[in-house]
SEMAR-590276 format. One record per residue (C-alpha): x, y, z; residue in one letter; residue number from 1. Coordinates in Angstrom, 1 decimal. Layout:
# residues N
    east   north      up  resn  resi
       X       Y       Z     A   NUM
...
This chain:
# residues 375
    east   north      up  resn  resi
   -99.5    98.3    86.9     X     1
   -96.2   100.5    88.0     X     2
   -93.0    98.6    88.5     X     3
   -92.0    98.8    92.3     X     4
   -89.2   100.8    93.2     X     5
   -85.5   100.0    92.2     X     6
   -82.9    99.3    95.1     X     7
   -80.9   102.3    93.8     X     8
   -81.9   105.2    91.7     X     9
   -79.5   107.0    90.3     X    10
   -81.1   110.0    90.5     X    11
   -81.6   110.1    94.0     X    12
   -79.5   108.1    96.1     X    13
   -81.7   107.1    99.3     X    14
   -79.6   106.5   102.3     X    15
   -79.1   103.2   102.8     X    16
   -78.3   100.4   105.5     X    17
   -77.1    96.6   104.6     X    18
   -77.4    94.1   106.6     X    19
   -75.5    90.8   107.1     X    20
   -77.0    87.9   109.1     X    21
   -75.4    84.4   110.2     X    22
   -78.4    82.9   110.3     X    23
   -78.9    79.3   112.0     X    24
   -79.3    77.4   109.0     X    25
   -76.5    78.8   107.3     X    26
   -73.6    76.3   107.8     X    27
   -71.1    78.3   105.7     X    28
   -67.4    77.6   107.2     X    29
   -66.2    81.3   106.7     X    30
   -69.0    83.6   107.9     X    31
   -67.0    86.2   107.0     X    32
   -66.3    85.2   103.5     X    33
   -70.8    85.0   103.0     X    34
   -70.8    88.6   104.0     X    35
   -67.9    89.9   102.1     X    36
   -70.3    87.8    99.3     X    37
   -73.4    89.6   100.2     X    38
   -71.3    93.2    99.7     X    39
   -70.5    92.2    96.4     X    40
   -74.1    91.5    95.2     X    41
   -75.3    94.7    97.0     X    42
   -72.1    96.6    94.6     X    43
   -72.6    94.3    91.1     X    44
   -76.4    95.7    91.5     X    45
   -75.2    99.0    91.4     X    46
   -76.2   100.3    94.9     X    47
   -74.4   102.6    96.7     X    48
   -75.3   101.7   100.7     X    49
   -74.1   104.3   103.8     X    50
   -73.9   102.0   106.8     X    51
   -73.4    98.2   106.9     X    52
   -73.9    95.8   110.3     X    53
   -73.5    92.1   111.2     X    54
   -75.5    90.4   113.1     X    55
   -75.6    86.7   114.1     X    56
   -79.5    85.0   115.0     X    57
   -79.6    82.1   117.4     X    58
   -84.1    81.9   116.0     X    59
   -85.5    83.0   113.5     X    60
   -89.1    85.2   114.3     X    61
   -91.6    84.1   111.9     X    62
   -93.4    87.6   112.0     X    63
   -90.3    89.9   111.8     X    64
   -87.5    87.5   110.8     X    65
   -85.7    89.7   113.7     X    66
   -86.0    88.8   117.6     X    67
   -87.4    91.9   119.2     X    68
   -84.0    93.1   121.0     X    69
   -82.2    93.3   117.3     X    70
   -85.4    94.6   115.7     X    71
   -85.1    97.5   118.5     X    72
   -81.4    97.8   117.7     X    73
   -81.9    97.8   113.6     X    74
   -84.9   100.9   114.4     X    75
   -82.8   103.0   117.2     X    76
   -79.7   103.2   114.5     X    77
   -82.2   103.3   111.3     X    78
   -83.7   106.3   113.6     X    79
   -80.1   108.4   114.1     X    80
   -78.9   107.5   111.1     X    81
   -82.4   109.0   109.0     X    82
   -82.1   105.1   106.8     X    83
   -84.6   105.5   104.3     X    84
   -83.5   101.6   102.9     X    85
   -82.7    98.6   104.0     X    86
   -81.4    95.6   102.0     X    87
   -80.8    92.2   104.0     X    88
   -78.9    89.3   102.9     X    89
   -80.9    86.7   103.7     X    90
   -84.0    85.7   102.0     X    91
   -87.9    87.0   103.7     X    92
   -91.1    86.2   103.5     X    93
   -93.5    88.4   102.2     X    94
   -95.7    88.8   105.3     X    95
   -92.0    89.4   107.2     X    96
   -90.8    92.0   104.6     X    97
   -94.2    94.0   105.3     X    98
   -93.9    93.8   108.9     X    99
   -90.6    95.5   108.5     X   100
   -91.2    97.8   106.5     X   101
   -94.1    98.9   109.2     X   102
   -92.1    98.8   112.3     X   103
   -88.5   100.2   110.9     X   104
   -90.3   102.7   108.3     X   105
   -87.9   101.8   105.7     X   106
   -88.1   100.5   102.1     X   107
   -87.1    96.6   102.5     X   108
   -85.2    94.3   100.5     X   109
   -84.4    90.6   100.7     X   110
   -81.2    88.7    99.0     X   111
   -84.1    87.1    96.3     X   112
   -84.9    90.6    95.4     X   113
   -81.0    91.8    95.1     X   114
   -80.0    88.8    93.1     X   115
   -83.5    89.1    91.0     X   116
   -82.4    92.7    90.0     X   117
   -78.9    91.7    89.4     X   118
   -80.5    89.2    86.9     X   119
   -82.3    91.9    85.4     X   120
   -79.6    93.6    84.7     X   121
   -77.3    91.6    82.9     X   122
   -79.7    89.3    80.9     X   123
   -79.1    90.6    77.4     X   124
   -80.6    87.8    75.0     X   125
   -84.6    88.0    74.1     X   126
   -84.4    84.4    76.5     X   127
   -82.8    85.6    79.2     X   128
   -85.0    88.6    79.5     X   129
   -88.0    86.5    79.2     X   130
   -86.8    84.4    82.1     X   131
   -86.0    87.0    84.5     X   132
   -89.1    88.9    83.4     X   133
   -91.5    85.6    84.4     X   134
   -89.1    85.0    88.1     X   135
   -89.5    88.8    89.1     X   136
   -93.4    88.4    88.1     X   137
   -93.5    85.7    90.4     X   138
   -91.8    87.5    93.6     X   139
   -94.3    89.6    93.2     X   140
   -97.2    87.8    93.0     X   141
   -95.6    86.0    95.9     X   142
   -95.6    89.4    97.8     X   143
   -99.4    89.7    97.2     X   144
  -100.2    87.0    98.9     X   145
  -100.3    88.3   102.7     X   146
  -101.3    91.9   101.8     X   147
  -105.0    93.6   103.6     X   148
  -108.1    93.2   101.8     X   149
  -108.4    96.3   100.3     X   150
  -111.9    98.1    99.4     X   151
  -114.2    96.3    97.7     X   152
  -115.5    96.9    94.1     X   153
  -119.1    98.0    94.8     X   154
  -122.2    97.9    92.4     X   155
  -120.5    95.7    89.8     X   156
  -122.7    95.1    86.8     X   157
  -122.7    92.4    83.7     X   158
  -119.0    92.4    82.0     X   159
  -117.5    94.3    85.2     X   160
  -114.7    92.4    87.3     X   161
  -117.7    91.3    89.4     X   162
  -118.9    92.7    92.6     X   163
  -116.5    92.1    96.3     X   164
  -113.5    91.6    94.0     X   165
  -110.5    93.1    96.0     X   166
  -107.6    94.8    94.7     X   167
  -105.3    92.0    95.5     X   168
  -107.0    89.9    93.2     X   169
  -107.4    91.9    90.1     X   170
  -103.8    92.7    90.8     X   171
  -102.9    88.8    90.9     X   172
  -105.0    88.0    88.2     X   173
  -102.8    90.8    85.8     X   174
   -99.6    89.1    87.0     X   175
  -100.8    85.7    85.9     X   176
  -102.1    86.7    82.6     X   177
   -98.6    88.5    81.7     X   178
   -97.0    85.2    83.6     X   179
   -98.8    83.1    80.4     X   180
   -98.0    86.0    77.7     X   181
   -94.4    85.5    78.7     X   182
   -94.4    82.0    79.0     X   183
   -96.1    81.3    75.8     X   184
   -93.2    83.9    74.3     X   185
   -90.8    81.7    76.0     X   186
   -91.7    78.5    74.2     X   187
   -91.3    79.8    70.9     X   188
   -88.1    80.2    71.6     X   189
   -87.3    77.0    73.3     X   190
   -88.6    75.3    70.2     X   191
   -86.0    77.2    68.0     X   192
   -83.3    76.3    70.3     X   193
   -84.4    72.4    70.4     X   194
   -84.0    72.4    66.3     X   195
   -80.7    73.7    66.9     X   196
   -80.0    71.1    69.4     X   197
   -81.3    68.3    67.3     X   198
   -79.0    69.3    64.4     X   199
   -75.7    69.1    66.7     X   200
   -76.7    66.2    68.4     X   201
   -77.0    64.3    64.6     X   202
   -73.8    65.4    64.0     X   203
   -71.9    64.3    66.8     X   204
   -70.3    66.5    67.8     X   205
   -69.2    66.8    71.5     X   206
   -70.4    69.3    73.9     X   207
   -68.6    70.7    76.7     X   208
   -70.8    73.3    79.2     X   209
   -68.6    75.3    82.0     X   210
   -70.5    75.8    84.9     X   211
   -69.9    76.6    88.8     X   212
   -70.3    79.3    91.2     X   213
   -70.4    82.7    90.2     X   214
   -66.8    84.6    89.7     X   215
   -65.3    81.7    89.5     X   216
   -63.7    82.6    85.9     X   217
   -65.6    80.3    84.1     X   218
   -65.9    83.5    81.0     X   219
   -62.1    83.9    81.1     X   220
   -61.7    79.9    80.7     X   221
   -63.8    80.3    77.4     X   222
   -62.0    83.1    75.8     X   223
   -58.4    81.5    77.1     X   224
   -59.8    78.3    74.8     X   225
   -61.6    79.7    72.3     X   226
   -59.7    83.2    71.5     X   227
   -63.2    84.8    72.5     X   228
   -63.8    88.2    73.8     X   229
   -66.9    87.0    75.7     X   230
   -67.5    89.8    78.8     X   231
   -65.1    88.8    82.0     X   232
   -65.9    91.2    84.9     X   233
   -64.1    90.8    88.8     X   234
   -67.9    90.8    89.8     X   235
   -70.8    88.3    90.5     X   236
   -72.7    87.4    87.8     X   237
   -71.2    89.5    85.2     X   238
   -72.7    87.4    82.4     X   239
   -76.2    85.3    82.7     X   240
   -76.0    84.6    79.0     X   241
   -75.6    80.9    77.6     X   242
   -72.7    81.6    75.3     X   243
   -71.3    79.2    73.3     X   244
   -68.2    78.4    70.8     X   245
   -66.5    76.6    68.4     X   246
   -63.5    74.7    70.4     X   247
   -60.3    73.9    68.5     X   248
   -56.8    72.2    69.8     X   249
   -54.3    72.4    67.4     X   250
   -56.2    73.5    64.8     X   251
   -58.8    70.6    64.8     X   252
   -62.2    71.0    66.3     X   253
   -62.6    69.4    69.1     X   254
   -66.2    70.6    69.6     X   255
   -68.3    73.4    71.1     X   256
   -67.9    74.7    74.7     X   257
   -71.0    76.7    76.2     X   258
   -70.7    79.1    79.3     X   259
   -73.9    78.8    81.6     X   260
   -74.9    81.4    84.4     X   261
   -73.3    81.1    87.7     X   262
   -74.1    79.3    91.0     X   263
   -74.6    80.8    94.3     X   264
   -75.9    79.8    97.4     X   265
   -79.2    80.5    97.9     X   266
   -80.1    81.0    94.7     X   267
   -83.6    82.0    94.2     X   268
   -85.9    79.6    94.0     X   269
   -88.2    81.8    91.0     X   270
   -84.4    81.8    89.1     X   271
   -83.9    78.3    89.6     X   272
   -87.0    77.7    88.1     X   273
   -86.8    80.3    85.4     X   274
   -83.3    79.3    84.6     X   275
   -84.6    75.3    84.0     X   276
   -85.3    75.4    80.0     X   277
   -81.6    77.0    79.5     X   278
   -79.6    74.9    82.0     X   279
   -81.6    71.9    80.5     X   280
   -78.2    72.1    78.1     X   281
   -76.7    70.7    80.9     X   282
   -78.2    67.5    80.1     X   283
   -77.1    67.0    76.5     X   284
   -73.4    68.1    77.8     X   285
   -71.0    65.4    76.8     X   286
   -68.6    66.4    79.6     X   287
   -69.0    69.0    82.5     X   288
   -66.5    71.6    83.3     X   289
   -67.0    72.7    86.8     X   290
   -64.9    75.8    87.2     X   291
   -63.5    76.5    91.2     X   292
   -62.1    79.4    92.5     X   293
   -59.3    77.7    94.4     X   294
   -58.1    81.3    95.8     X   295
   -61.6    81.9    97.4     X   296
   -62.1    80.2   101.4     X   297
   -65.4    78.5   100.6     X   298
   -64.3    76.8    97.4     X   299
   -65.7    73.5    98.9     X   300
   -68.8    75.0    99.6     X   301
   -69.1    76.1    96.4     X   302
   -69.1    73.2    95.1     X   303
   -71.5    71.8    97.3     X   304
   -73.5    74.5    95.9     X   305
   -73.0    73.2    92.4     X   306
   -73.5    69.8    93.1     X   307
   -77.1    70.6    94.7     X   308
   -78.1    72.8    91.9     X   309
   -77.2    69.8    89.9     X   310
   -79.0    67.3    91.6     X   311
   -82.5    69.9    91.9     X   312
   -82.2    70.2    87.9     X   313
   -81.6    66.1    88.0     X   314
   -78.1    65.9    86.0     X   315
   -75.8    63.5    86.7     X   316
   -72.4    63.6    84.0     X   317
   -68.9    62.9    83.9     X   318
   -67.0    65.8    85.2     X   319
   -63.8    67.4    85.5     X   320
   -63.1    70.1    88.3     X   321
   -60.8    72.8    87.2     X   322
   -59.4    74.8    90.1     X   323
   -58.9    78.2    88.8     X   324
   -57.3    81.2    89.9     X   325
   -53.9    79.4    91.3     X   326
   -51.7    82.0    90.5     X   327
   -53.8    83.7    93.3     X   328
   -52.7    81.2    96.0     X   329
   -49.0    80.8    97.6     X   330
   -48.1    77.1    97.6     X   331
   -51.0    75.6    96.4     X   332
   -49.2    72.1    97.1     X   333
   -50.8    72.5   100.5     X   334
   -54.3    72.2    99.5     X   335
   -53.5    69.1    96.8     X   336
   -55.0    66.7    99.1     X   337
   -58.1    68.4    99.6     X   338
   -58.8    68.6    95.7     X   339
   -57.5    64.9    95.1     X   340
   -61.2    64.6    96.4     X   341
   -62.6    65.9    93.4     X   342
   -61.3    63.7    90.4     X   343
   -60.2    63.8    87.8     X   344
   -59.0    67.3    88.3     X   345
   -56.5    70.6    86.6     X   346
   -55.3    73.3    87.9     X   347
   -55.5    76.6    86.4     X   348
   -54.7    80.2    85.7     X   349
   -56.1    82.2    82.7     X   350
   -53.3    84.9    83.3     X   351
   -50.7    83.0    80.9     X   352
   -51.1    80.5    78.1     X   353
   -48.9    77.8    80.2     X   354
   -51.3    78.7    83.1     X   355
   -54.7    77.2    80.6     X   356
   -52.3    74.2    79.4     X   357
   -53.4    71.3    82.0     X   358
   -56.7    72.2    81.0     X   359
   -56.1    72.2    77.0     X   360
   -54.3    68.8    77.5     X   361
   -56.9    67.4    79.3     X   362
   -59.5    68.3    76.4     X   363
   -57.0    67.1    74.1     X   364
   -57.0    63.5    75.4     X   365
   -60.5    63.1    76.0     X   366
   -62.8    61.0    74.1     X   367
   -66.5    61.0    74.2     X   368
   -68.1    58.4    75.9     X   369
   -70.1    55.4    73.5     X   370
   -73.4    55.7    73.8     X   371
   -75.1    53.4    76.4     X   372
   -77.0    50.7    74.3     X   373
   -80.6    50.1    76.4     X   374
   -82.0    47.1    76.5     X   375
C-alpha cells in the first residue's frame, strides 16, 4: 500500500497555509501562547508554511469543523493565494478532514497528523519506531472509516478475497494484519525490557524518571546531573527516546535517572496509547521529576497537562516540581506563591552549575520510601 503524502517534501515545497483556531473547548489562559505552540510543531516537523491565520469558533460544525462564513473565508484566500496545503491545529475527524479537502481543494492536515509525523521523526530506538509505526497505522485505519464504497470485486472465485468485497475493506484488513506484525514485534521487546527491569528492581536501586511538557528542559536537566551529552534542542519534542543513566552526587551513586517523551496538550490519543508500554516506567519510578518551564505563560497549564496524562496512564508517585528555566524570568520572587502550590518544589537553571544545585541537594537528601507492607 503507498504511504500518504508527507506534510512537506523537500523536494517540492507546496504552498502552504496554517491555521490557528481558539476553539470552545480549549480553556488555555494565553491563546496566544497555544498558537505560538502550534507554530512551533508546524517548524520542529520540518515544514516550511507561506501564510498563517487565526481564527476564534464560537461552534464547532460536525461536517466541516468550520461554520460556513469561515469555510467561505479559508476558500476565497486559499483561492488568491493558489494554497495547495493546509495544516490546522486542532484535531479532525476523518469524515471532516475529507469534506475539506472537497470544498477548499487542498491537501489537509490535522494537529494528530503534525504531532504523529513529528514522532516519526525523532523516534530513533527499534521501540520507539515500532510505537509510532502501530499509532500512524491506526490514524489511518481511522481515516478509512468514513470513505465511499468503492467498486466492488466482481466474479470472485474459491481462494479470492470473496465476491462484493470493497476496497476499503481489503485496505483495512492490510492495516490490521501489519497492526498485529508490529505489535507482536513490540512484545519481544517489552519482554527484554521487563528482564531488565526485574534485575534493577532486585537490586534496589532507586529510580528517578523526568517527565513534563515538551521543551521544558527536561534533556538538559539529565546531562547537567549526569555529565551526559543526551540531544537538547530549543524545539518541541526533540527527543522521544527513553534515555536513561547512572546518577552520582559526590561521587556515590545515587541511582539511575531516565528521561521520558514530553507532554503536550492534546496529545494524540493513538500516541498515548502507543506510548503506554514505555511510560509504564513511570510506575516502577521511585520518585518523579516533573520538569516546568517557569519562563513559559502556561506553565500551570502544563502541568495540568501532566497531571492528566498521569492520571489516563493511572500513576500516582511522590513528586518533586522543578521549575526550570529561571534565569529566563526577571524577579521570579513574584511568582513564589504561585509555585508554593506545587510542593515540595526547586528552582532551576541548567545554564551554570550553581543554577542545577537546589536540585542536586534535593537528590542528595532524599531517601527512598519503605516499601508498603500489605496486609
Amino acid at each position: 500500500m503507498a504511504r500518504e503524502p508527507k506534510l512537506y517534501d523537500v523536494n517540492q515545497h507546496p504552498k502552504t497555509l496554517i491555521i490557528g483556531v481558539q476553539a470552545p473547548y480549549n480553556k488555555t489562559p494565553d491563546i496566544q501562547s497555544y498558537f505560538e505552540e502550534f507554530e512551533n510543531l508546524v517548524k520542529s516537523n520540518g515544514v516550511i508554511y507561506d501564510h498563517e491565520i487565526f481564527i476564534k469558533l464560537r461552534e464547532i460544525d460536525n461536517t466541516y469543523f468550520f461554520t460556513l462564513g469561515k469555510l467561505k473565508d479559508i476558500r476565497e484566500l486559499c483561492d488568491q493565494e493558489e494554497i495547495e496545503e493546509i495544516i490546522i491545529s486542532e484535531p479532525l475527524t476523518g469524515q471532516q478532514e475529507r469534506n475539506l479537502k472537497e470544498f477548499l481543494h487542498c491537501r489537509i492536515f490535522d494537529r494528530t497528523r503534525l504531532i504523529l509525523e513529528i514522532f516519526e521523526k525523532g523516534a530513533h530506538s527499534a521501540e520507539g519506531k515500532l510505537q509510532i509505526e502501530i499509532a500512524m497505522l491506526q490514524h489511518k485505519k481511522a481515516r478509512l472509516a468514513g470513505r465511499g464504497i468503492y467498486m466492488s470485486q466482481q466474479g470472485a472465485r474459491i481462494g479470492t478475497t470473496g465476491p462484493g468485497e470493497t476496497q476499503k475493506e481489503i485496505d483495512a484488513r492490510h492495516i490490521e494484519t501489519s497492526i498485529l506484525k508490529l505489535k507482536r514485534q513490540l512484545v519481544r521487546l517489552r519482554q527484554a525490557r521487563e528482564t531488565q527491569r526485574k534485575q534493577r528492581l532486585n537490586s534496589q536501586i532507586p529510580l528517578f524518571c523526568l517527565i513534563g511538557y515538551t521543551n521544558a528542559g527536561k534533556s538538559s536537566i539529565l546531562n547537567a546531573l549526569t555529565k551526559s551529552n543526551v540531544l537538547a534542542e530549543n524545539k518541541l519534542f526533540a527527543t522521544l527516546d527513553t534515555t536513561t543513566r547512572e546518577l552520582y552526587i559526590d561521587s556515590k551513586k545515587k541511582g539511575l535517572i531516565s528521561d521520558t517523551v514530553g507532554f503536550i496538550q492534546q496529545l494524540p490519543h493513538h500516541l498515548v496509547e502507543a506510548f503506554k508500554s514505555t511510560l509504564s516506567e513511570l510506575n516502577y519510578a521511585d520518585l518523579l521529576i516533573q520538569v516546568i518551564d517557569i519562563s513559559d505563560p502556561n506553565w500551570e497549564a502544563h502541568i495540568a497537562v501532566v497531571h492528566k496524562i498521569l492520571e489516563d496512564l493511572d500513576v500516582d508517585k511522590q513528586m518533586l516540581y522543578v521549575f526550570n528555566k529561571a534565569d529566563k524570568v526577571e524577579m521570579i520572587h513574584f511568582l513564589k506563591p504561585a509555585m508554593e502550590k506545587y510542593e515540595p518544589f526547586v528552582i532551576t537553571s541548567t545554564l551554570t552549575k550553581d543554577g542545577i544545585a537546589p536540585l542536586v541537594e534535593f537528590l542528595q537528601h532524599w531517601e527512598k520510601p519503605a516499601p508498603v507492607i500489605k496486609n
